[in-house]
KOLTI-628308 format. One record per atom (N, C-alpha, C, O, CB): residue in one letter; atom name; residue number from 0; x, y, z. Coordinates in steps of 0.001 Angstrom, whole numbers, plus 500000, padded with zeros to 6 digits. Glycine has a CB too. Layout:
+----+----+-----+--------+--------+--------+
: aa : at :   i :      x :      y :      z :
+----+----+-----+--------+--------+--------+
:  A : CA : NUM :      X :      Y :      Z :
...
+----+----+-----+--------+--------+--------+
END
This chain:
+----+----+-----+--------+--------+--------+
: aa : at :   i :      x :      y :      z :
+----+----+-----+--------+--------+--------+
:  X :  N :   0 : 102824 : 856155 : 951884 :
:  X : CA :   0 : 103919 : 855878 : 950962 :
:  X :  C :   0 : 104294 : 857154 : 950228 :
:  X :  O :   0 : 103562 : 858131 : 950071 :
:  X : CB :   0 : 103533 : 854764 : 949960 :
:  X :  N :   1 : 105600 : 856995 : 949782 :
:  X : CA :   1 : 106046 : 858544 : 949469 :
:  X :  C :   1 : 105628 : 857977 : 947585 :
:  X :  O :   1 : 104965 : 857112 : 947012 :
:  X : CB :   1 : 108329 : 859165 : 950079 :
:  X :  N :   2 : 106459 : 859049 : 947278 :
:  X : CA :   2 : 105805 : 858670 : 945203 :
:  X :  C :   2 : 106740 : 857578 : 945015 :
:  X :  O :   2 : 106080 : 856554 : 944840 :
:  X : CB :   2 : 106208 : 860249 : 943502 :
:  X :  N :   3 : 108015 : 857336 : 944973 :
:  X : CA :   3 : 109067 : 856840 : 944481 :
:  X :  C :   3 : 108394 : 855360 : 945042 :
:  X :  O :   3 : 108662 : 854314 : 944450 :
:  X : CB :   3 : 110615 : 857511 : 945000 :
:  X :  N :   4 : 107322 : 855382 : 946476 :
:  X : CA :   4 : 107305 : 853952 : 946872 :
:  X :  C :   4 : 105904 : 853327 : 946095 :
:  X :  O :   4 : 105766 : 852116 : 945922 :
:  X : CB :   4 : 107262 : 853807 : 948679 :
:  X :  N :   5 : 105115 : 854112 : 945752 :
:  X : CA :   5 : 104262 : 854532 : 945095 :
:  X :  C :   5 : 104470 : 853767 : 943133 :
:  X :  O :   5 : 103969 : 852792 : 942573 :
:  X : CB :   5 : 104437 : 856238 : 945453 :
:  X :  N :   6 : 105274 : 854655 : 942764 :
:  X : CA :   6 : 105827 : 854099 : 941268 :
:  X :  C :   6 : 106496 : 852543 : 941265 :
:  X :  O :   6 : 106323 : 851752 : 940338 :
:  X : CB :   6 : 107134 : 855207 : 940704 :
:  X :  N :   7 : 107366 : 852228 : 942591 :
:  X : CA :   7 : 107940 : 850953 : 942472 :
:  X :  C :   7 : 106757 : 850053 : 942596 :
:  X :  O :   7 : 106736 : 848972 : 942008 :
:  X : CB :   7 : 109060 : 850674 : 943518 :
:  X :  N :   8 : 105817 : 850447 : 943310 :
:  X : CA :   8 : 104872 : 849445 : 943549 :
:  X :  C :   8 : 103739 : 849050 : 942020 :
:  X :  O :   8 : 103420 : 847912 : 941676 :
:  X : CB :   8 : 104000 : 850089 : 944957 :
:  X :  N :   9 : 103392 : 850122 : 941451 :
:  X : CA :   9 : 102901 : 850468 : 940470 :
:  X :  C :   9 : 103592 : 849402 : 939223 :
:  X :  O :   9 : 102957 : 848679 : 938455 :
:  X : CB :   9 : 103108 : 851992 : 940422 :
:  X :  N :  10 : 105042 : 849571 : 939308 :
:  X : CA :  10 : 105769 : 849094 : 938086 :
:  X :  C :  10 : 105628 : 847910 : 938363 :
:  X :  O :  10 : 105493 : 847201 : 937365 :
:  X : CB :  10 : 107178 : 849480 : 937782 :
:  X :  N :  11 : 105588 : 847073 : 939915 :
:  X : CA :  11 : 105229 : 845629 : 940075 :
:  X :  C :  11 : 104358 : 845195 : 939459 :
:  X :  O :  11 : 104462 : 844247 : 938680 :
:  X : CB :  11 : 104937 : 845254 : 941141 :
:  X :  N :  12 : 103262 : 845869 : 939727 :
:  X : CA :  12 : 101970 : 844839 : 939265 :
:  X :  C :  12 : 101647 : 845231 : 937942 :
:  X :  O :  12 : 100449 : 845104 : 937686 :
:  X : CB :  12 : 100512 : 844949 : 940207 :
:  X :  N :  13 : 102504 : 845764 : 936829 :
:  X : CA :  13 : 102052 : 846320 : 935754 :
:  X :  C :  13 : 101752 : 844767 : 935084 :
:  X :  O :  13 : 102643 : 843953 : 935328 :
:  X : CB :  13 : 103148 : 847464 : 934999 :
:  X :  N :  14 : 100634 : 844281 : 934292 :
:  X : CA :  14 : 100569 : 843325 : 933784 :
:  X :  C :  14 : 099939 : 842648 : 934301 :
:  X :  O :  14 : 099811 : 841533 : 933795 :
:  X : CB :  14 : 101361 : 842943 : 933543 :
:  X :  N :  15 : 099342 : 842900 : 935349 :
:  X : CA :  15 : 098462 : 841912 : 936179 :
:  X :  C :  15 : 096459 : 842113 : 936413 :
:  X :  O :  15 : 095475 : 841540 : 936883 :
:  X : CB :  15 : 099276 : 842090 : 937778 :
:  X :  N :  16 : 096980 : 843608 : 935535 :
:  X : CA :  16 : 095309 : 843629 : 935087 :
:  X :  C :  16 : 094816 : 843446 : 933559 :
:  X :  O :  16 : 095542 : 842810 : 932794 :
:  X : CB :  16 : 094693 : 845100 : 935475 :
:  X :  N :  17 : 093916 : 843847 : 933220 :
:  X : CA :  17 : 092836 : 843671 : 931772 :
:  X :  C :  17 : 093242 : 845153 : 930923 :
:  X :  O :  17 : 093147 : 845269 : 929702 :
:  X : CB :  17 : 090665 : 843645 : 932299 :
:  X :  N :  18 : 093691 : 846197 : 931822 :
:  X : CA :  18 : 094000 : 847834 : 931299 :
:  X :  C :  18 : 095312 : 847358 : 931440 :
:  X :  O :  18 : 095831 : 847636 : 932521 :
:  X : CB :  18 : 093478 : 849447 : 932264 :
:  X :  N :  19 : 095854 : 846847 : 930806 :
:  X : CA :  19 : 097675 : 846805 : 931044 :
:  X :  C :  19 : 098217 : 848086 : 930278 :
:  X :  O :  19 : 099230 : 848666 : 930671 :
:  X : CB :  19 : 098575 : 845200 : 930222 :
:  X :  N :  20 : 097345 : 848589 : 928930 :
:  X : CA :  20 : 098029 : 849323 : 928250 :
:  X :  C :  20 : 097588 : 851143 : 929324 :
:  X :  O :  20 : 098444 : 852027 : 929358 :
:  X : CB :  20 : 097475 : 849008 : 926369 :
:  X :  N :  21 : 096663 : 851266 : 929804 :
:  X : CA :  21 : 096400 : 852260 : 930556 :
:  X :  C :  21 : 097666 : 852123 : 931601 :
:  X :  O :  21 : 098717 : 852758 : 931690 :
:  X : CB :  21 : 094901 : 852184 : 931130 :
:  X :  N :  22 : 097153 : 851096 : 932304 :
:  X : CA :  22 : 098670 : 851342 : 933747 :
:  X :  C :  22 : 099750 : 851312 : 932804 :
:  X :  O :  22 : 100459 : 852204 : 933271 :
:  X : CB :  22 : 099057 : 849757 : 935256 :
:  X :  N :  23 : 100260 : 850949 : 931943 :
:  X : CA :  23 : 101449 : 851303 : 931525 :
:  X :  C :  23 : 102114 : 852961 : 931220 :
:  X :  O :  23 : 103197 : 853529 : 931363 :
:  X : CB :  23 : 101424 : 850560 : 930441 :
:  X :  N :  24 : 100582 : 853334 : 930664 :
:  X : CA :  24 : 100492 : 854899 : 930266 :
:  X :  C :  24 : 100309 : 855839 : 931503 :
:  X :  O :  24 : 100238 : 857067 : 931525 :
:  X : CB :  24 : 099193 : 855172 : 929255 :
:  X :  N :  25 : 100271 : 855222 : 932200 :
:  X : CA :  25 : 100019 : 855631 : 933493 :
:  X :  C :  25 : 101020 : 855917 : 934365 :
:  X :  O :  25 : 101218 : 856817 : 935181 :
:  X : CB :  25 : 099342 : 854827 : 934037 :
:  X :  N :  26 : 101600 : 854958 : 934012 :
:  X : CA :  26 : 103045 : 854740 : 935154 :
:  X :  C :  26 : 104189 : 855457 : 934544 :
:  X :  O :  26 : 105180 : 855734 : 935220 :
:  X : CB :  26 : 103646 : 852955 : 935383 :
:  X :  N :  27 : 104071 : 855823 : 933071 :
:  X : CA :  27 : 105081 : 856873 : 932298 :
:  X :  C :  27 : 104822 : 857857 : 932790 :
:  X :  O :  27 : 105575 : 858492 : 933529 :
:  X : CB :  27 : 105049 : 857111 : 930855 :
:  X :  N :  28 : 103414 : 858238 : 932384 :
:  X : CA :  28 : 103239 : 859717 : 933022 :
:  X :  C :  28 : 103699 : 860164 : 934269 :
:  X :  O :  28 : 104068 : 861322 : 934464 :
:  X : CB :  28 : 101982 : 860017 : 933152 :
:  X :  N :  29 : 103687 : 859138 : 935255 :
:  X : CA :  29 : 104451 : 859481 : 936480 :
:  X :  C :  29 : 106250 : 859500 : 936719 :
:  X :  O :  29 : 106904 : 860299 : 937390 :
:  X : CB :  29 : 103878 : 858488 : 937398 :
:  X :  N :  30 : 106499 : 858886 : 936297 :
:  X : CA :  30 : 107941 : 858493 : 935916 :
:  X :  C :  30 : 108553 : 860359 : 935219 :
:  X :  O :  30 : 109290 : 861144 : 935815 :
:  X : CB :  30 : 107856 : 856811 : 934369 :
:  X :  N :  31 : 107946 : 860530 : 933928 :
:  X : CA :  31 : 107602 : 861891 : 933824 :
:  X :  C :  31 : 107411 : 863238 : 934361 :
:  X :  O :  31 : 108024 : 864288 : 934171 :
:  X : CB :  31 : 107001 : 861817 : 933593 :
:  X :  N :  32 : 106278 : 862898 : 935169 :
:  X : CA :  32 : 106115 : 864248 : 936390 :
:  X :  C :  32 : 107366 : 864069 : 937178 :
:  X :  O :  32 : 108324 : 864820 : 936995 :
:  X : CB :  32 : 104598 : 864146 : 937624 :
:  X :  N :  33 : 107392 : 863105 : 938045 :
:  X : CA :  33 : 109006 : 863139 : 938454 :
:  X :  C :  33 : 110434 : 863804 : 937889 :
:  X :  O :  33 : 111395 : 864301 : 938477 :
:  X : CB :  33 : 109321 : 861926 : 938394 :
:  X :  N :  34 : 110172 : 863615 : 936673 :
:  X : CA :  34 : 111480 : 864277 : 936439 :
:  X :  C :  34 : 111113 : 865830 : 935938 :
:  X :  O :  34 : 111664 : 866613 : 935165 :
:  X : CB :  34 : 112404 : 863383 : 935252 :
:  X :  N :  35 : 110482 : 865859 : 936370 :
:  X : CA :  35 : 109736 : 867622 : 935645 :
:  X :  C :  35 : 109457 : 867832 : 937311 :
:  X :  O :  35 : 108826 : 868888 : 937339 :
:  X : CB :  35 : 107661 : 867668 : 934136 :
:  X :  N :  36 : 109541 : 867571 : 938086 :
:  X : CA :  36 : 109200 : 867618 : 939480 :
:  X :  C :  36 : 107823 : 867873 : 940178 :
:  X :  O :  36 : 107567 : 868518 : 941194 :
:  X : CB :  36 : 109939 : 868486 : 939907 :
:  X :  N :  37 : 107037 : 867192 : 939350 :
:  X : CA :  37 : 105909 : 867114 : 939918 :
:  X :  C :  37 : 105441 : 865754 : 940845 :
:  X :  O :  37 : 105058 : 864677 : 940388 :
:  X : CB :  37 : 105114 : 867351 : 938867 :
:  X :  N :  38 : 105559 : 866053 : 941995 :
:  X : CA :  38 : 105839 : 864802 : 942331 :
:  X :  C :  38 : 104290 : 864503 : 942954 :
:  X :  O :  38 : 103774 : 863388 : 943038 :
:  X : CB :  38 : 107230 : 864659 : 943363 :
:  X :  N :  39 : 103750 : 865656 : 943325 :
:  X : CA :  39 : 102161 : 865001 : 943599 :
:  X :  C :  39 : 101172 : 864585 : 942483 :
:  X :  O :  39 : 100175 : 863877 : 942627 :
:  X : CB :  39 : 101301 : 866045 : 944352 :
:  X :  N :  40 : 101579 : 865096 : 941465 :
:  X : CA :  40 : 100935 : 864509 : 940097 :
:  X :  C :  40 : 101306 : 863192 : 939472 :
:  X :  O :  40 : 100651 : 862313 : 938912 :
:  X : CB :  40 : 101205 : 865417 : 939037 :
:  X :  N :  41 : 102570 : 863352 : 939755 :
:  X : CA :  41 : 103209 : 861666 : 939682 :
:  X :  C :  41 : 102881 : 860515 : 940535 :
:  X :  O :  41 : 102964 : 859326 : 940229 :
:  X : CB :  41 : 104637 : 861634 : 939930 :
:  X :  N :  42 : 102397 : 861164 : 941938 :
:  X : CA :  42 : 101926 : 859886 : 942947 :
:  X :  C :  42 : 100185 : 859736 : 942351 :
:  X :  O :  42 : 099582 : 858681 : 942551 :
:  X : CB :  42 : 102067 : 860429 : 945098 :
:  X :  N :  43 : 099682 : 860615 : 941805 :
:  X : CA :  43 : 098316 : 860239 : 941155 :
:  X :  C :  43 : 098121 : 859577 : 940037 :
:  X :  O :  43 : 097019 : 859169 : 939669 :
:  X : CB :  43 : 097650 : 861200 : 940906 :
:  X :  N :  44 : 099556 : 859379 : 939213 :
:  X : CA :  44 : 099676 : 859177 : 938551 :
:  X :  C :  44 : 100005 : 857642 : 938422 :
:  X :  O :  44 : 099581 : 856920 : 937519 :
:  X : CB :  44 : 100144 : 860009 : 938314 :
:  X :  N :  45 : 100958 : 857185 : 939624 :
:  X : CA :  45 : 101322 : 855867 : 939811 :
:  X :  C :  45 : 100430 : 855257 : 940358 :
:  X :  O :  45 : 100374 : 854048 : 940134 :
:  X : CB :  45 : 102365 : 855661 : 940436 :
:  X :  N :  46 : 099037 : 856115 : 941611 :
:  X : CA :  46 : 097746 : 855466 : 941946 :
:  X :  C :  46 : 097047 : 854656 : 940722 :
:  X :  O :  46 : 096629 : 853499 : 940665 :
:  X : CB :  46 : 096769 : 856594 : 942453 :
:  X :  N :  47 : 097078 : 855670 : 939796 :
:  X : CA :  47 : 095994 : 855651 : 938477 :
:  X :  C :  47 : 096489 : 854167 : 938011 :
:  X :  O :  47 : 095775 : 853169 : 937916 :
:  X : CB :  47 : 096246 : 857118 : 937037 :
:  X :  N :  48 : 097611 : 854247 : 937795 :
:  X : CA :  48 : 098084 : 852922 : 937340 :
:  X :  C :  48 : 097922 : 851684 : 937886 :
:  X :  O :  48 : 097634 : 850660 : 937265 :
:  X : CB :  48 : 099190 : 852948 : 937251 :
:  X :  N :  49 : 098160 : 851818 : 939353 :
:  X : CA :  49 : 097621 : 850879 : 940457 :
:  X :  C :  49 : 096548 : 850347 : 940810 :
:  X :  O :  49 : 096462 : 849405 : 941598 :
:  X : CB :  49 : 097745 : 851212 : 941314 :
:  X :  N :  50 : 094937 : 851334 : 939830 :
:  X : CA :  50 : 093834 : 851113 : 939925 :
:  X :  C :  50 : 093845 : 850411 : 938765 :
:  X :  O :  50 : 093034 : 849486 : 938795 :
:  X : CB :  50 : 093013 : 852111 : 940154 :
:  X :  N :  51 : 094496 : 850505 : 937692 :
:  X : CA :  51 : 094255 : 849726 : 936168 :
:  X :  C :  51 : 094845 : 848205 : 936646 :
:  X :  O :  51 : 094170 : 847183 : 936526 :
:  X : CB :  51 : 095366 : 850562 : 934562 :
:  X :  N :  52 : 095751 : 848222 : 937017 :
:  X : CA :  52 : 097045 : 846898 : 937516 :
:  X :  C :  52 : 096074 : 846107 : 938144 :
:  X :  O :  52 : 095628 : 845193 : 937452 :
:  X : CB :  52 : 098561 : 847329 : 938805 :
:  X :  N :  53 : 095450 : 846277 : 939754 :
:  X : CA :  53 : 095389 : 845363 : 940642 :
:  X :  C :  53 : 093340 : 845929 : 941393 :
:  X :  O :  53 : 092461 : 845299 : 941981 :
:  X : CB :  53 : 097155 : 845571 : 941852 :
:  X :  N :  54 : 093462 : 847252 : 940935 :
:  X : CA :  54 : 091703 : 847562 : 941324 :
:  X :  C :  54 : 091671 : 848110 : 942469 :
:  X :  O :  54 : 092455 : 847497 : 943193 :
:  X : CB :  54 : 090639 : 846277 : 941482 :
:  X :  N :  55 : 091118 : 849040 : 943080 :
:  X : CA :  55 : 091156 : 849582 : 944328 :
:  X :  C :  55 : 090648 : 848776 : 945649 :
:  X :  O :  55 : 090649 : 849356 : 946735 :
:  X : CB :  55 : 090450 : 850724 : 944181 :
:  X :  N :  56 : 090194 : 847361 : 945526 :
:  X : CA :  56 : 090249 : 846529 : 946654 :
:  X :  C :  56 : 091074 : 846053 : 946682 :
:  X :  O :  56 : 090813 : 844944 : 947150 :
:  X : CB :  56 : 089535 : 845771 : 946895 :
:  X :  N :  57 : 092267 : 846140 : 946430 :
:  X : CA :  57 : 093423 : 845206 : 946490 :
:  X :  C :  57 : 094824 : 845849 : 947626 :
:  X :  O :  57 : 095416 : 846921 : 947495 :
:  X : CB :  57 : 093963 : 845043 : 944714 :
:  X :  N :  58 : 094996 : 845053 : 948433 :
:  X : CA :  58 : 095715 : 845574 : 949453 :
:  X :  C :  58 : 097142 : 846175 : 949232 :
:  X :  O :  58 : 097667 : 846716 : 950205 :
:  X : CB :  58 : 095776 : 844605 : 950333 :
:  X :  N :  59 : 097591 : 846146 : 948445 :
:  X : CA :  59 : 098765 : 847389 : 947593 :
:  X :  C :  59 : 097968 : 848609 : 947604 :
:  X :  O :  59 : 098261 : 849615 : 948250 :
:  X : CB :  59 : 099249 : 847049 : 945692 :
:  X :  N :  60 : 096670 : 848433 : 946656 :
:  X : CA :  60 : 096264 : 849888 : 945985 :
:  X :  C :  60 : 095629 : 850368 : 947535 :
:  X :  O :  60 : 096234 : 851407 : 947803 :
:  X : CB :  60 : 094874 : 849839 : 944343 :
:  X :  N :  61 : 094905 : 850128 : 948383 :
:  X : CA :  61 : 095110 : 850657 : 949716 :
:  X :  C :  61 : 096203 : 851124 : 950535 :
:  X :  O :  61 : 096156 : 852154 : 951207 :
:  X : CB :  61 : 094747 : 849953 : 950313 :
:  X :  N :  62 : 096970 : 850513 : 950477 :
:  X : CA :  62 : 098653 : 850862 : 951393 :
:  X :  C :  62 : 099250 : 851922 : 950777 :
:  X :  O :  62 : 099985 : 852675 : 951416 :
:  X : CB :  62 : 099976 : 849565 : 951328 :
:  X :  N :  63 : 099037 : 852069 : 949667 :
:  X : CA :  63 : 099179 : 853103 : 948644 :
:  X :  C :  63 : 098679 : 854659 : 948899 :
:  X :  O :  63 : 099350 : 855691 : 948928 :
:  X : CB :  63 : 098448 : 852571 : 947496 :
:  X :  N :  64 : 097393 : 854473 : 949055 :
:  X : CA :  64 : 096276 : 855405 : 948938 :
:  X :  C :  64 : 096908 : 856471 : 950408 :
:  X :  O :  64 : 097201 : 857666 : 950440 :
:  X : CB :  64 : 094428 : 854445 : 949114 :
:  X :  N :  65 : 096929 : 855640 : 951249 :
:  X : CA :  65 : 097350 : 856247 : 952741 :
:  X :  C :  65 : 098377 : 857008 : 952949 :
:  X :  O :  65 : 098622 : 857418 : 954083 :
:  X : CB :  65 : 097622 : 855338 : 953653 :
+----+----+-----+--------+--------+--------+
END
């Protein structure tokens, strides 16, 4: 997944974990690097969030990772 598919996915599941306020802070920061053009810091950034959201066994945060 590229970043942009990365952040949309991220912004889905915001709210669906126990760290809502981390993935939220998470998913700015990427939103952020993006427009400052960091875009590989921003896809770590929308991961990070994706691990707070849904947990790294969860078949988003895998499809993601790849």
């Amino acid at each position: 997944m590229n970043t942009n598919q990365v952040i949309v996915l991220a912004r889905k599941h915001l709210g669906k974990g126990e760290m809502e306020s981390s993935a939220r802070l998470c998913l700015s920061d990427a939103i952020g690097c993006v427009e400052n053009g960091l875009l590989e810091h921003a896809k770590q950034r929308a991961l990070k969030s994706l691990q707070y959201s849904v947990g790294i066994f969860h078949e988003d945060y895998r499809r993601a990772v790849k």
